[in-house]
C-alpha positions in Angstrom: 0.0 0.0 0.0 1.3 3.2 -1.2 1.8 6.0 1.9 -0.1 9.2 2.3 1.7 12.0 1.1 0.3 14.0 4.1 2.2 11.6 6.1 5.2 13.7 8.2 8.9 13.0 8.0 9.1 11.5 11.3 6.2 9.2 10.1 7.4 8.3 6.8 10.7 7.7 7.7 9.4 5.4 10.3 7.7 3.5 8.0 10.6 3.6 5.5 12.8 1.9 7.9 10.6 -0.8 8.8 10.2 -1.6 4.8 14.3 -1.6 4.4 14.1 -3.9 7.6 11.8 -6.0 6.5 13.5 -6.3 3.0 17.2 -6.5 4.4 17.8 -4.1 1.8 16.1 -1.5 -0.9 16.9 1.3 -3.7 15.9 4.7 -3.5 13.9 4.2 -6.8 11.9 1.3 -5.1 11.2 3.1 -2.0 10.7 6.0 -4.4 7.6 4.2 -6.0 6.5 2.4 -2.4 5.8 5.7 -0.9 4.9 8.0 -3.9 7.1 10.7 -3.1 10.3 12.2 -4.9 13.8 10.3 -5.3 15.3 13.5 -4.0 12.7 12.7 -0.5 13.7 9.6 -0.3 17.7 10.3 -0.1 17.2 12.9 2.7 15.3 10.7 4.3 17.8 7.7 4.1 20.7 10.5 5.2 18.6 11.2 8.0 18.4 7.3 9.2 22.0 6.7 8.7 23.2 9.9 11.3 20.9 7.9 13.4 22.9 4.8 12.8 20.1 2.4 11.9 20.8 2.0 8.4 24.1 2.0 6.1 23.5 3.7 2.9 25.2 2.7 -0.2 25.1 4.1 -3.8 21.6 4.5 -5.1 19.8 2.9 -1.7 20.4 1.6 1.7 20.5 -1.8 4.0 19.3 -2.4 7.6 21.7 -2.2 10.4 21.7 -5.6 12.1 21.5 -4.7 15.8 23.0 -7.0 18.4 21.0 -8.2 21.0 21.5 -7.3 24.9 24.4 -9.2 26.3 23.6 -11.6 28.9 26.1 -11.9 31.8 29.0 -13.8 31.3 29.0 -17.0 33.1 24.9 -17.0 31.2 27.3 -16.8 28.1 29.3 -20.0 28.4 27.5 -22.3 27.1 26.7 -20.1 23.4 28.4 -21.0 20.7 30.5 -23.2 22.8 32.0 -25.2 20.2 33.0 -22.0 17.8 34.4 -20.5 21.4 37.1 -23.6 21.6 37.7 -23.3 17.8 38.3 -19.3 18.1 40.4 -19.9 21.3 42.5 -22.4 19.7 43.5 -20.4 17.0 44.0 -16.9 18.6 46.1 -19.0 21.0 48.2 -20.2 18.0 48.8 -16.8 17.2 50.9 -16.4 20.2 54.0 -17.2 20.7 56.2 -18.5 24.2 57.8 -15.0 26.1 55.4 -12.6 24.7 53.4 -10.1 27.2 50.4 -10.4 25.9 47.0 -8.6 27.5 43.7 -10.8 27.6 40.5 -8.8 28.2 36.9 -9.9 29.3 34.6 -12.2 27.7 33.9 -16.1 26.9 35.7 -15.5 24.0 38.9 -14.2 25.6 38.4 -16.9 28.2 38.3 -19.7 25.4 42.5 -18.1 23.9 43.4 -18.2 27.6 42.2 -22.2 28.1 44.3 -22.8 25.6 47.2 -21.1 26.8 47.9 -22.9 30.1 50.8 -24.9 28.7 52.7 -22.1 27.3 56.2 -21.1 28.5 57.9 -18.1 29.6 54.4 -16.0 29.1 53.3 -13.1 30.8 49.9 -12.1 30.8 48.0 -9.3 31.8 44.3 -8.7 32.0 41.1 -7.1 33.6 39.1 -10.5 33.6 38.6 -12.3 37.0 37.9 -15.2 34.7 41.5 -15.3 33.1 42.8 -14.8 36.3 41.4 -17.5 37.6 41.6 -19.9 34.8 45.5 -18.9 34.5 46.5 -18.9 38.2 47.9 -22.4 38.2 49.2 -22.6 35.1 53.4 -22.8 36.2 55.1 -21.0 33.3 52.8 -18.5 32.8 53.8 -14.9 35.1 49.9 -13.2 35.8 49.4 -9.5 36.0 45.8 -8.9 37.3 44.7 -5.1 37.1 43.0 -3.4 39.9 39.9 -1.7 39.1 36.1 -1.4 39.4 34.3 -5.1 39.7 31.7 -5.4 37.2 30.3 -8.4 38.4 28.0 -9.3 35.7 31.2 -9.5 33.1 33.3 -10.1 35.9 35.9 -7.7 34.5 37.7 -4.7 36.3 37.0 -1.4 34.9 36.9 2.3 35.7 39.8 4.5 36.6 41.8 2.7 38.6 42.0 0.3 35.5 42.4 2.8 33.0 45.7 4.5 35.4 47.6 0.8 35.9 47.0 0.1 31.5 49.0 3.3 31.3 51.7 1.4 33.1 52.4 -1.7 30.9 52.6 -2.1 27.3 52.2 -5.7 25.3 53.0 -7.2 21.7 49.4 -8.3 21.5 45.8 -7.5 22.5 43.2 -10.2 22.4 39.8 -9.0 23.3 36.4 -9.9 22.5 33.9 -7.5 21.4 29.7 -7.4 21.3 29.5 -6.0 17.9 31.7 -5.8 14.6 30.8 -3.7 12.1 32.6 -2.8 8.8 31.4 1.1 8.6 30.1 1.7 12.5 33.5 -0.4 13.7 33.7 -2.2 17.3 30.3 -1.3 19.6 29.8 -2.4 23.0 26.8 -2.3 25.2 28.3 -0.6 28.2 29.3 2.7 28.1 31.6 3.1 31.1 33.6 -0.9 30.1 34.1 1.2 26.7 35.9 3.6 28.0 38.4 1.2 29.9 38.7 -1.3 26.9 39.9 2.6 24.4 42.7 2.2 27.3 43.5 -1.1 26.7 43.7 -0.1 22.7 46.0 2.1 23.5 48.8 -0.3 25.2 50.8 -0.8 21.9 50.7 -3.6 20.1 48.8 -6.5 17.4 45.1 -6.1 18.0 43.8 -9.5 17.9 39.3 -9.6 18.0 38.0 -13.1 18.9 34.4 -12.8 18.2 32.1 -15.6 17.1 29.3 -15.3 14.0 26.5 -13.8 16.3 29.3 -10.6 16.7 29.7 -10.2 13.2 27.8 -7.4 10.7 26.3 -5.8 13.9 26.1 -2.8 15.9 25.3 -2.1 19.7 24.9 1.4 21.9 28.4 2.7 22.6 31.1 3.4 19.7 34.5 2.0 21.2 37.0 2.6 17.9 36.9 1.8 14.2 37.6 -1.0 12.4 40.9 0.2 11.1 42.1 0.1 15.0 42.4 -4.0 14.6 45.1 -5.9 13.0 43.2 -9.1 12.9 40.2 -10.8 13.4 39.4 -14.6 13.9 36.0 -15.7 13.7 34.3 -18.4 13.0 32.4 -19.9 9.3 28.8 -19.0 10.3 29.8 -15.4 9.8 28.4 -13.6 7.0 30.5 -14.1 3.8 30.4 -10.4 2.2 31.7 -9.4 6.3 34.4 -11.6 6.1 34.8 -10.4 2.7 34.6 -6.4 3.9 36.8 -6.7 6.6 39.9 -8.0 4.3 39.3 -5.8 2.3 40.5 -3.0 4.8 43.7 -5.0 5.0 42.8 -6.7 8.7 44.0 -10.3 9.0 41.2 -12.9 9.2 40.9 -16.4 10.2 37.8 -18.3 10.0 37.8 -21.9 11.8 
């Protein structure tokens, strides 16, 4: 059904975006002829959408911006995609080598690379994950540098200043963190405003920037911008991500591994 011309611009672009959501994706001559106004409408009104972040405009029309799905807490989050979490950790872990100083952040993900790594030699890690901390406090070859910091118990990560002051202490040859949402144009989004902030400070340590994120990561966007995706070296991942993400991300010259 064809829209009312009276309609306003908060209405019709309303209604726009649920047709480019329902259809994935759309031109701007289709939408053109779906609500009887001008092409030139329809491109301010797609402009409009994208400031707001809920589409991504390409040449001549627009597609919907997947968005990812509340996190659930983190021991909630073990059992998701459990087997693509020991794949992921298996080869992030192969990416390091013995007497590196490596930083591990938060996450299942992260947790998976640090199972993995209990045998290693002559490693030092550092993190802001209870999690790693306790997973690598046994492990006899493997120095442990927990950060102080804020608890935030349902990630069961340390954050806040604290955190932030003892990152500018250290630096490390590689970063492996996990992230809630990869996107090629919007970048790495996170749910949490105030983790964001501490995990800019762990960007900033120096370093390979290694993202474990499984599929359900991939193509989307959360709340809180925490860098682009030109801040990452690499990226593993596993196949049940999108084919034309993988495709866009090596495209901007990031490594990626899919197991």
């Amino acid at each position: 059904m064809k829209a009312e011309a009276s309609l306003s611009n908060i209405e019709r672009q309303e209604q726009l975006l649920r047709f480019v959501q329902r259809r994935t994706r759309a031109t701007v001559h289709e939408l053109a002829r779906e609500f009887d106004v001008s092409v030139a409408t329809v491109r301010r009104d797609l402009d409009a959408l994208a400031e707001q972040g809920v589409i991504t405009r390409f040449h001549g029309g627009a597609v919907a911006v997947r968005q990812a799905p509340p996190e659930q807490p983190v021991l909630h989050r073990n059992a998701e995609q459990a087997e693509e979490k020991k794949r992921i950790g298996r080869a992030a872990a192969d990416l390091i080598d013995d007497g590196e100083t490596i930083f591990l952040g938060s996450g299942t993900t992260v947790l998976a690379v640090a199972k993995r790594l209990r045998a290693r030699r002559d490693l030092t890690v550092i993190t802001n994950s209870v999690l790693v901390l306790n997973e690598l406090a046994s492990a006899p070859h493997i120095t442990v540098v927990g950060l102080g910091g804020l608890l935030r118990s349902s990630e069961m990560s340390l954050i806040g200043h604290i955190t932030e002051q003892a990152l500018a202490e250290v630096r490390v040859q590689k970063i492996i963190m996990s992230i809630h949402a990869i996107d090629v144009e919007h970048g790495l989004t996170n749910d949490y405003l105030p983790e964001t902030m501490t995990d800019r400070a762990i960007l900033g340590q120096g370093g390979q920037v290694i993202i474990v994120a499984d599929h359900t990561k991939c193509g989307r966007v959360s709340t809180a911008f925490l860098a682009p995706l030109s801040a990452i070296d690499a990226l593993v991942t596993d196949s049940g991500a999108p084919p034309d993400f993988i495709a866009a991300v090596a495209e901007q010259e990031i490594d990626v591994l899919v197991v």
